[in-house]
The first five atom37 places (N, CA, C, CB, O) and aatype in JSON, in Angstrom:
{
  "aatype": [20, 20, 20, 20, 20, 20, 20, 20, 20, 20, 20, 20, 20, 20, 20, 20, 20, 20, 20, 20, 20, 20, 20, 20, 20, 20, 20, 20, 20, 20, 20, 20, 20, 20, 20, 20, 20, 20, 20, 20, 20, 20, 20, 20, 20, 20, 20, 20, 20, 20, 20, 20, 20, 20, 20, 20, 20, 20, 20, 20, 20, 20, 20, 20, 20, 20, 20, 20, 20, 20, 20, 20, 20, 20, 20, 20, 20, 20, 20, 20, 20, 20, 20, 20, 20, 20, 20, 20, 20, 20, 20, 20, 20, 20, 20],
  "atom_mask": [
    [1, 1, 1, 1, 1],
    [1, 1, 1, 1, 1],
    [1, 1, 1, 1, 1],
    [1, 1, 1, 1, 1],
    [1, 1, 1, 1, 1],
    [1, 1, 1, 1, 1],
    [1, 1, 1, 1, 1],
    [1, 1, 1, 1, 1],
    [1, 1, 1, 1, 1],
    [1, 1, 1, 1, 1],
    [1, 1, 1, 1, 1],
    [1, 1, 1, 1, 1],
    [1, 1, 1, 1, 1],
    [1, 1, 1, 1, 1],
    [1, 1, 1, 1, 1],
    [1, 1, 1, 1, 1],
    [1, 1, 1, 1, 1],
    [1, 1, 1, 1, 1],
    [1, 1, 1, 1, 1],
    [1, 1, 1, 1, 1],
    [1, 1, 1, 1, 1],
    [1, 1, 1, 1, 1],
    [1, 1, 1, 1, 1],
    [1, 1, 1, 1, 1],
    [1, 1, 1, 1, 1],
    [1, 1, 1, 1, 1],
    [1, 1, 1, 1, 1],
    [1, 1, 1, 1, 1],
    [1, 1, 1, 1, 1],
    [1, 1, 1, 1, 1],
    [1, 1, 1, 1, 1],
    [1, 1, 1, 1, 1],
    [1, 1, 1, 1, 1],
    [1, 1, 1, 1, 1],
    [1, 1, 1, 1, 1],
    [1, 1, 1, 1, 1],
    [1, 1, 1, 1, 1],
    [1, 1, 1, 1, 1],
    [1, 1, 1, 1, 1],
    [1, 1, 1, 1, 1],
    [1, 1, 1, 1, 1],
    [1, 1, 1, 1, 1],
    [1, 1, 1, 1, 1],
    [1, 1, 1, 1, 1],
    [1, 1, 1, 1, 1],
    [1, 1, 1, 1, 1],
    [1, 1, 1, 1, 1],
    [1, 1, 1, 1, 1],
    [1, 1, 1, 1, 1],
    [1, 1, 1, 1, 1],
    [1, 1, 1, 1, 1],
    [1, 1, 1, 1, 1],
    [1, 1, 1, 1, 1],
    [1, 1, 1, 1, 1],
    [1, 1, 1, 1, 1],
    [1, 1, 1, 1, 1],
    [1, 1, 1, 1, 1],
    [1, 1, 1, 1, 1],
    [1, 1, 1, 1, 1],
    [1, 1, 1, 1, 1],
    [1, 1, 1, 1, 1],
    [1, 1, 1, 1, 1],
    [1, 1, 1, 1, 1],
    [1, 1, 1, 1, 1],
    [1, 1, 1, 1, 1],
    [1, 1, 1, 1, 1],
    [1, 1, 1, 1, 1],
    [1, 1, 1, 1, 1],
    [1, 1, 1, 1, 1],
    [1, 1, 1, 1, 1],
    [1, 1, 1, 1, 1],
    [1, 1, 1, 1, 1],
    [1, 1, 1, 1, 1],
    [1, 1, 1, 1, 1],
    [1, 1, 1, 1, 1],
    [1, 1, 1, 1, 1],
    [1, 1, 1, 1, 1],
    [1, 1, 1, 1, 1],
    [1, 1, 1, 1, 1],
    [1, 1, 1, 1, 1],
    [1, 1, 1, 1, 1],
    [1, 1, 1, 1, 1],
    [1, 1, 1, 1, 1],
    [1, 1, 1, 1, 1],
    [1, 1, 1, 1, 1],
    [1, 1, 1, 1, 1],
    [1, 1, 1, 1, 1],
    [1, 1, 1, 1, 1],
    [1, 1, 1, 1, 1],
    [1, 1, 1, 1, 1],
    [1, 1, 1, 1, 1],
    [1, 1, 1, 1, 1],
    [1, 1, 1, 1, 1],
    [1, 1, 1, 1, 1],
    [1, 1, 1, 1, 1]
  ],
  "atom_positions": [
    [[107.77, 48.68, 38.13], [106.57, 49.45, 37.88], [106.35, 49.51, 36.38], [106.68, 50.88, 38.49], [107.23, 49.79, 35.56]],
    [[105.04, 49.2, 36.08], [104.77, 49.1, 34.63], [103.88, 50.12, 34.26], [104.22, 47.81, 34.22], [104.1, 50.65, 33.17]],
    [[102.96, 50.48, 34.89], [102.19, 51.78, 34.47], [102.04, 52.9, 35.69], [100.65, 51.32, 33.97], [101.49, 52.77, 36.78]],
    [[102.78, 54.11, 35.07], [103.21, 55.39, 36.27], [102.18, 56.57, 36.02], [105.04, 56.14, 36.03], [101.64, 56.9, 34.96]],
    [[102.09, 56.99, 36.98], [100.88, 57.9, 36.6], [101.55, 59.71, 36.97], [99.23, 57.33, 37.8], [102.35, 59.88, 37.89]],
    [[101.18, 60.6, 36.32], [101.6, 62.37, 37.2], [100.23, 62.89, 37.59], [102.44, 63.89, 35.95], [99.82, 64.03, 37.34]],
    [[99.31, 61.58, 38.48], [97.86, 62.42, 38.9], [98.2, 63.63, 40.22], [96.5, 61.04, 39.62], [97.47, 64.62, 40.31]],
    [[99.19, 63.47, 41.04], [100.0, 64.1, 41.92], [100.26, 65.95, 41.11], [101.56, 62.94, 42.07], [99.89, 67.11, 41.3]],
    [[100.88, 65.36, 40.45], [101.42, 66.55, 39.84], [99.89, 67.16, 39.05], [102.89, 66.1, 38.66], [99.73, 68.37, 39.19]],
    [[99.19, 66.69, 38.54], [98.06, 67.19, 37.88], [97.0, 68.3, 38.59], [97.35, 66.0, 37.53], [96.56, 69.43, 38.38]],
    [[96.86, 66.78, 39.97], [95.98, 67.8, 40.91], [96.39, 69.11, 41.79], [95.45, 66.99, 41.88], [95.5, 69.87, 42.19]],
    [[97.4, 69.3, 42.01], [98.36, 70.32, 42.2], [98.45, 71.38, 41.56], [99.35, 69.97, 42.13], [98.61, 72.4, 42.23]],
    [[98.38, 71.47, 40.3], [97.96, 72.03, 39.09], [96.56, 72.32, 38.88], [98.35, 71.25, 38.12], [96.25, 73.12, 38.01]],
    [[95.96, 71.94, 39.35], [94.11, 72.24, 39.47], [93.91, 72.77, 40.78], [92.97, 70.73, 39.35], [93.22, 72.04, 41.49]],
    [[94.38, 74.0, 41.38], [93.6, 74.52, 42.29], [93.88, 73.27, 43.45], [91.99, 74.82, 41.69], [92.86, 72.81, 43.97]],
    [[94.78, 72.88, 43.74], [95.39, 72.08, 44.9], [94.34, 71.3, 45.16], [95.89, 72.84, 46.19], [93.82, 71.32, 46.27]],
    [[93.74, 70.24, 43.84], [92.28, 69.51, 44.27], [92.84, 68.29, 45.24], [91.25, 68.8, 42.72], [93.97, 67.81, 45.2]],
    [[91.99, 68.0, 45.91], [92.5, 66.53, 46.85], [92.23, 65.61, 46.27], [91.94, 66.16, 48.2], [91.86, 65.61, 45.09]],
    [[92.34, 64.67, 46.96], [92.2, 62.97, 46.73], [90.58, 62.91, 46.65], [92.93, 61.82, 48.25], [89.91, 62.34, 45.78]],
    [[90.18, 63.54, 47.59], [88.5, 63.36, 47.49], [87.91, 63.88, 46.68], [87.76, 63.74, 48.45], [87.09, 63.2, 46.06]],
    [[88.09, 65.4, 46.32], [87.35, 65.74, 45.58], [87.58, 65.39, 44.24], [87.22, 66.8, 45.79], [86.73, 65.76, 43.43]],
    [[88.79, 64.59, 43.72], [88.98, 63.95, 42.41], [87.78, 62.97, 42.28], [90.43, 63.18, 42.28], [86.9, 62.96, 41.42]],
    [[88.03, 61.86, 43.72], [87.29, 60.67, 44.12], [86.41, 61.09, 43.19], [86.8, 60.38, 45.65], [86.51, 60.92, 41.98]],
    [[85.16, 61.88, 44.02], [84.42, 62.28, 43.81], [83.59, 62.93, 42.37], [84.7, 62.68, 44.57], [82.51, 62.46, 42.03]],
    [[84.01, 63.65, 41.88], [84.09, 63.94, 40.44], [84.37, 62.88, 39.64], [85.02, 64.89, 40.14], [84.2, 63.11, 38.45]],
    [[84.91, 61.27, 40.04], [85.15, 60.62, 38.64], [84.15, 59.42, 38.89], [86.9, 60.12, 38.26], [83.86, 58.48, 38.16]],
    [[83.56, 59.9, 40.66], [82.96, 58.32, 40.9], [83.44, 57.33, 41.64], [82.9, 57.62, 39.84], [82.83, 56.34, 42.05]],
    [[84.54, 57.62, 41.8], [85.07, 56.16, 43.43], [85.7, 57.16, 44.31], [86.72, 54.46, 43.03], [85.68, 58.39, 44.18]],
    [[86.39, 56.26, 45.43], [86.52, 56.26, 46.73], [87.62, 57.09, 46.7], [86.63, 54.98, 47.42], [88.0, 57.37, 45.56]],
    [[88.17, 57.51, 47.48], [88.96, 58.35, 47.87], [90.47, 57.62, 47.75], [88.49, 58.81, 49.23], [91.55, 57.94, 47.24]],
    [[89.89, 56.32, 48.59], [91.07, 55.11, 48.58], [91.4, 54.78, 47.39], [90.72, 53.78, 49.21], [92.61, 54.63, 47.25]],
    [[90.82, 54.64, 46.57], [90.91, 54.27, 44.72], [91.99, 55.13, 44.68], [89.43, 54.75, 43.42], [93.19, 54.93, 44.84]],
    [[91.53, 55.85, 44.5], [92.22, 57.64, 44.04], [93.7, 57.19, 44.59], [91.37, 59.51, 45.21], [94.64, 56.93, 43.84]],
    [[93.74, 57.15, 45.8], [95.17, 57.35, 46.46], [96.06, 55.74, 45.84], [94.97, 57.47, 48.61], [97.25, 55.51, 45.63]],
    [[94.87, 54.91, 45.69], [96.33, 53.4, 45.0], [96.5, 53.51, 43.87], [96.04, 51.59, 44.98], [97.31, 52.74, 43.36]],
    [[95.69, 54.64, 42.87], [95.67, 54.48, 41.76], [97.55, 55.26, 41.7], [94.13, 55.19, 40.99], [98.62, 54.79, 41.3]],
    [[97.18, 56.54, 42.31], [98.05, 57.76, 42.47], [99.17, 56.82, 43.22], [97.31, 59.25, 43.43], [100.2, 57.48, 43.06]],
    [[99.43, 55.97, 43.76], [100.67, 55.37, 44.51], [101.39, 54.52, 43.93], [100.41, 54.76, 45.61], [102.31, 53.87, 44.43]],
    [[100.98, 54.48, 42.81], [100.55, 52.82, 41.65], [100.57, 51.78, 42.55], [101.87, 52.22, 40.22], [101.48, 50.98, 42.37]],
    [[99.62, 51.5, 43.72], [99.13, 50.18, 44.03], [98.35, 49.35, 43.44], [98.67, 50.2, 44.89], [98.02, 48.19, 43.68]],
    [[97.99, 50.36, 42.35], [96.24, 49.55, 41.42], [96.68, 50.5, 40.31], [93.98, 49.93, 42.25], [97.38, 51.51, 40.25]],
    [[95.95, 49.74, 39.43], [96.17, 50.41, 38.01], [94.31, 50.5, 37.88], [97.28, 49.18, 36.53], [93.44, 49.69, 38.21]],
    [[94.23, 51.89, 37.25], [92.68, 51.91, 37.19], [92.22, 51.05, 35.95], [92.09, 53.49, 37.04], [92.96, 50.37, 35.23]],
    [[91.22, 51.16, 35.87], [90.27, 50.6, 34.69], [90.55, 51.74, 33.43], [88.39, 50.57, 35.24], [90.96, 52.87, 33.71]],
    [[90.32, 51.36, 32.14], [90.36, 52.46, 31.09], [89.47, 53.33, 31.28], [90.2, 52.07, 29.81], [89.79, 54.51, 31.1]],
    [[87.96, 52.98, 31.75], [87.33, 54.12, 31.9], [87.46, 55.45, 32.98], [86.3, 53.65, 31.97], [87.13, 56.61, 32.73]],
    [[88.13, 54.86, 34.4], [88.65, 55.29, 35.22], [90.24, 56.09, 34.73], [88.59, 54.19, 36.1], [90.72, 56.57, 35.76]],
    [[90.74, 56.24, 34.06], [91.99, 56.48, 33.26], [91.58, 57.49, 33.28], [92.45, 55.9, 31.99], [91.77, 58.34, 34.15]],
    [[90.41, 57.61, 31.5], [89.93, 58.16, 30.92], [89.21, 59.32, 31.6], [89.43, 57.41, 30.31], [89.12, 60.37, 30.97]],
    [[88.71, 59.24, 32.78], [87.66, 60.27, 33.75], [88.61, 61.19, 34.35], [86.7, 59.45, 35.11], [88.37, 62.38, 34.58]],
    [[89.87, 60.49, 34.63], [91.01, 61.11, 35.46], [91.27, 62.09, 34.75], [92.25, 60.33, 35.77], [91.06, 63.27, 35.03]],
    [[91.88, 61.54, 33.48], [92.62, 62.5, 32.61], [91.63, 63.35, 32.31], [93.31, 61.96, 31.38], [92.05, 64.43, 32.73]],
    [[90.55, 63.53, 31.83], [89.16, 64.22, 31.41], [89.22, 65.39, 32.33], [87.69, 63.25, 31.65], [89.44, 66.54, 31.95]],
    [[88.95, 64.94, 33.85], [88.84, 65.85, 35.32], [89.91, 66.64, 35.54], [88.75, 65.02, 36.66], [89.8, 67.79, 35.94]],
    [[91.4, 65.89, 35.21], [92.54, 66.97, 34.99], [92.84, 67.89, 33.89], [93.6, 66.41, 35.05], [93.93, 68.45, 33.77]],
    [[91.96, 68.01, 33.19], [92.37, 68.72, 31.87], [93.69, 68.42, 30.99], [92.48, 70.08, 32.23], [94.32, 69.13, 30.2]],
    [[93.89, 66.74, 31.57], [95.25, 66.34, 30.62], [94.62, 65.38, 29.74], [96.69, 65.6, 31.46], [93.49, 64.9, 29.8]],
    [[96.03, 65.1, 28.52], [95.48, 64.07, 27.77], [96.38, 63.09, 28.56], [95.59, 64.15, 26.05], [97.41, 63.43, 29.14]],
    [[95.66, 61.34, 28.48], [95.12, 60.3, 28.82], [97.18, 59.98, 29.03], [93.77, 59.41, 27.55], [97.74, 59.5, 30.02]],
    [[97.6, 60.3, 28.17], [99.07, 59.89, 27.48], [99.91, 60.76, 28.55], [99.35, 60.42, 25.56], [100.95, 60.33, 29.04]],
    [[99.51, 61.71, 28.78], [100.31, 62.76, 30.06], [100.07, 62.2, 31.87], [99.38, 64.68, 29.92], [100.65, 62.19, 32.96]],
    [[98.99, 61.87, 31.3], [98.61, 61.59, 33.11], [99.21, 60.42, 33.13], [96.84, 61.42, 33.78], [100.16, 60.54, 33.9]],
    [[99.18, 59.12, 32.62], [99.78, 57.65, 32.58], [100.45, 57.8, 31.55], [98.87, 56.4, 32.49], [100.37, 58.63, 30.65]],
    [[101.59, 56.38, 31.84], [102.81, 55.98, 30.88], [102.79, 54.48, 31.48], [104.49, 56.98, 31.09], [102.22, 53.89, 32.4]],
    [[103.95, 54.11, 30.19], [104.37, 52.88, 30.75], [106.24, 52.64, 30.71], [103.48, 51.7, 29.81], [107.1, 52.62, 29.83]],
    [[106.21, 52.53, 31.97], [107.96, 52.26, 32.37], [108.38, 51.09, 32.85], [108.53, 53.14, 33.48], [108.62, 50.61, 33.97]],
    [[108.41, 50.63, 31.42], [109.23, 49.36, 31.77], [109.76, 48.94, 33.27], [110.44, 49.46, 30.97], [110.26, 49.8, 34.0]],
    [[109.63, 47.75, 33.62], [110.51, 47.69, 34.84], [111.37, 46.17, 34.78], [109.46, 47.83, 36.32], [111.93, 45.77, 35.8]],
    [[111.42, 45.3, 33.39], [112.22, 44.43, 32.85], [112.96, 44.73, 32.05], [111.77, 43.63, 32.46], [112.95, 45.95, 31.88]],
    [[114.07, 43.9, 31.06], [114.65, 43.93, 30.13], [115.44, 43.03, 30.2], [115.03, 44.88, 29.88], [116.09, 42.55, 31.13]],
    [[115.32, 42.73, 28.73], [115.66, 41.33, 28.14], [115.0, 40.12, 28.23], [116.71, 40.98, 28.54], [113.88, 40.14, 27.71]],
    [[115.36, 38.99, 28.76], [114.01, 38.34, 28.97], [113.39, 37.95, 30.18], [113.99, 37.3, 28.35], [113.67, 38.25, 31.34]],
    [[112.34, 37.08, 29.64], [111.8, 37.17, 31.0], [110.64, 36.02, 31.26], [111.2, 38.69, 31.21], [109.59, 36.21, 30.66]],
    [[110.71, 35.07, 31.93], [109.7, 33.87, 31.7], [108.65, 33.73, 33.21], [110.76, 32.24, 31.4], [109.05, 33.74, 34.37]],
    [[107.35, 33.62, 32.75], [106.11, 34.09, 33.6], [106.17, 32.97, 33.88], [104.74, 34.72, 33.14], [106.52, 32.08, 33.1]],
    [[105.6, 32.74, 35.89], [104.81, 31.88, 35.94], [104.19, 30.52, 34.88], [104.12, 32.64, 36.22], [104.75, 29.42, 34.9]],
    [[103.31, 30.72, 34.24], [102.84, 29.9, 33.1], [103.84, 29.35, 32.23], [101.98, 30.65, 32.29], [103.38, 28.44, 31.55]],
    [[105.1, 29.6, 32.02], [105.98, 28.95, 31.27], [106.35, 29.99, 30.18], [105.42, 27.63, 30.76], [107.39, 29.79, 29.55]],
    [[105.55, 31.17, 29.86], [105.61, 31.92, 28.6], [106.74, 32.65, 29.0], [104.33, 32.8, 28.14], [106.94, 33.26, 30.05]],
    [[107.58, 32.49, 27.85], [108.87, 33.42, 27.5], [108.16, 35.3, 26.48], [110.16, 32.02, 26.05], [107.42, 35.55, 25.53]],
    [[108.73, 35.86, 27.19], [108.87, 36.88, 26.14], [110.21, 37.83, 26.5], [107.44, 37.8, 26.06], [110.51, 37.97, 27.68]],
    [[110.87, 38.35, 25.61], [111.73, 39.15, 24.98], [111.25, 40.69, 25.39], [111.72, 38.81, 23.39], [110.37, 41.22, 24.71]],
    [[111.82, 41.37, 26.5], [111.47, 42.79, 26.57], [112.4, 43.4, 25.95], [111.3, 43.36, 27.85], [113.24, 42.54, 26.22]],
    [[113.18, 44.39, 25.15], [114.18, 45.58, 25.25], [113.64, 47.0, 24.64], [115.54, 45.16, 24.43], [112.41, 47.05, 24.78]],
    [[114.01, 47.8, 24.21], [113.59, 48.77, 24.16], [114.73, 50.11, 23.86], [112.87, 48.71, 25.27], [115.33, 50.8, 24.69]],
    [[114.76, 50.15, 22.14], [116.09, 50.6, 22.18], [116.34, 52.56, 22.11], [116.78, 49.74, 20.78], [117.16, 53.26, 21.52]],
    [[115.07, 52.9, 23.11], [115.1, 54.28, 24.05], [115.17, 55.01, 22.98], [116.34, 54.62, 25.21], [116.03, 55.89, 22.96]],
    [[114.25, 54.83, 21.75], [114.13, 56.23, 20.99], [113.41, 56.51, 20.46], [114.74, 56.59, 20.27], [113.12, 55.99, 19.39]],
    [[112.58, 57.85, 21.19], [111.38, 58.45, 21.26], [110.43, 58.79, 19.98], [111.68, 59.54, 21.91], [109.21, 58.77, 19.81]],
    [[111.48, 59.1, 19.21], [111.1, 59.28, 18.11], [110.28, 58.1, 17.27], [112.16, 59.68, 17.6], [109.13, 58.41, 16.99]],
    [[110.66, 56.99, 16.9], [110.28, 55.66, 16.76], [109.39, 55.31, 17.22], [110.91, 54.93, 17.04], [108.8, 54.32, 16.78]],
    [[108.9, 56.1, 18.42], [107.98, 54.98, 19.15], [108.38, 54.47, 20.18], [107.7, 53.9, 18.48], [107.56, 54.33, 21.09]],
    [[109.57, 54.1, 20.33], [110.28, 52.96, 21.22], [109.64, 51.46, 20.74], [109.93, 53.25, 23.05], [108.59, 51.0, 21.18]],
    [[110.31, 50.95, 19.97], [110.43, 49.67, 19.67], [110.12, 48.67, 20.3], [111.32, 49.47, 19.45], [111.13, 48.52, 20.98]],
    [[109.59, 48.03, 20.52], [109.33, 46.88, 21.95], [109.85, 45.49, 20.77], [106.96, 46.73, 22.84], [109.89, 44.32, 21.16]]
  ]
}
């Protein structure tokens, strides 16, 4: 998993809003909502952006990104890249 989301935990936190009435308020389907929230689909930035907006979180609280490689790693296409990540927060985390 590469991008994790706490829309679960958010809407829970808002007056126990559902899947729909998020839907609804940002503009898609209900189904959106629930693959976004399952990480089956990663939304669009603007879709991010509406989420986090509608939850009263910032953009950085509702989504992350968690690694789910390390070290290396060669795609399909032939491209090599180098993941690690030497876990300190402070820094940034280094990529």
């Amino acid at each position: 998993m590469a991008l994790a989301n706490n829309i679960r935990h958010y809407r829970f936190h808002n007056g126990e809003m559902t899947q729909k009435e998020l839907a609804e308020l940002i503009g898609v389907s209900r189904q959106t909502v629930n693959a976004i929230e399952c990480n089956k689909s990663s939304p669009s930035l603007e879709a991010a952006f509406r989420i986090a907006h509608v939850l009263g979180a910032a953009i950085e609280d509702v989504f992350f990104y968690e690694p789910d490689i390390e070290g290396e790693h060669e795609f399909a296409d032939g491209a090599i890249i180098d993941v690690s990540w030497d876990g300190d927060d402070d820094s940034g985390g280094n990529l």
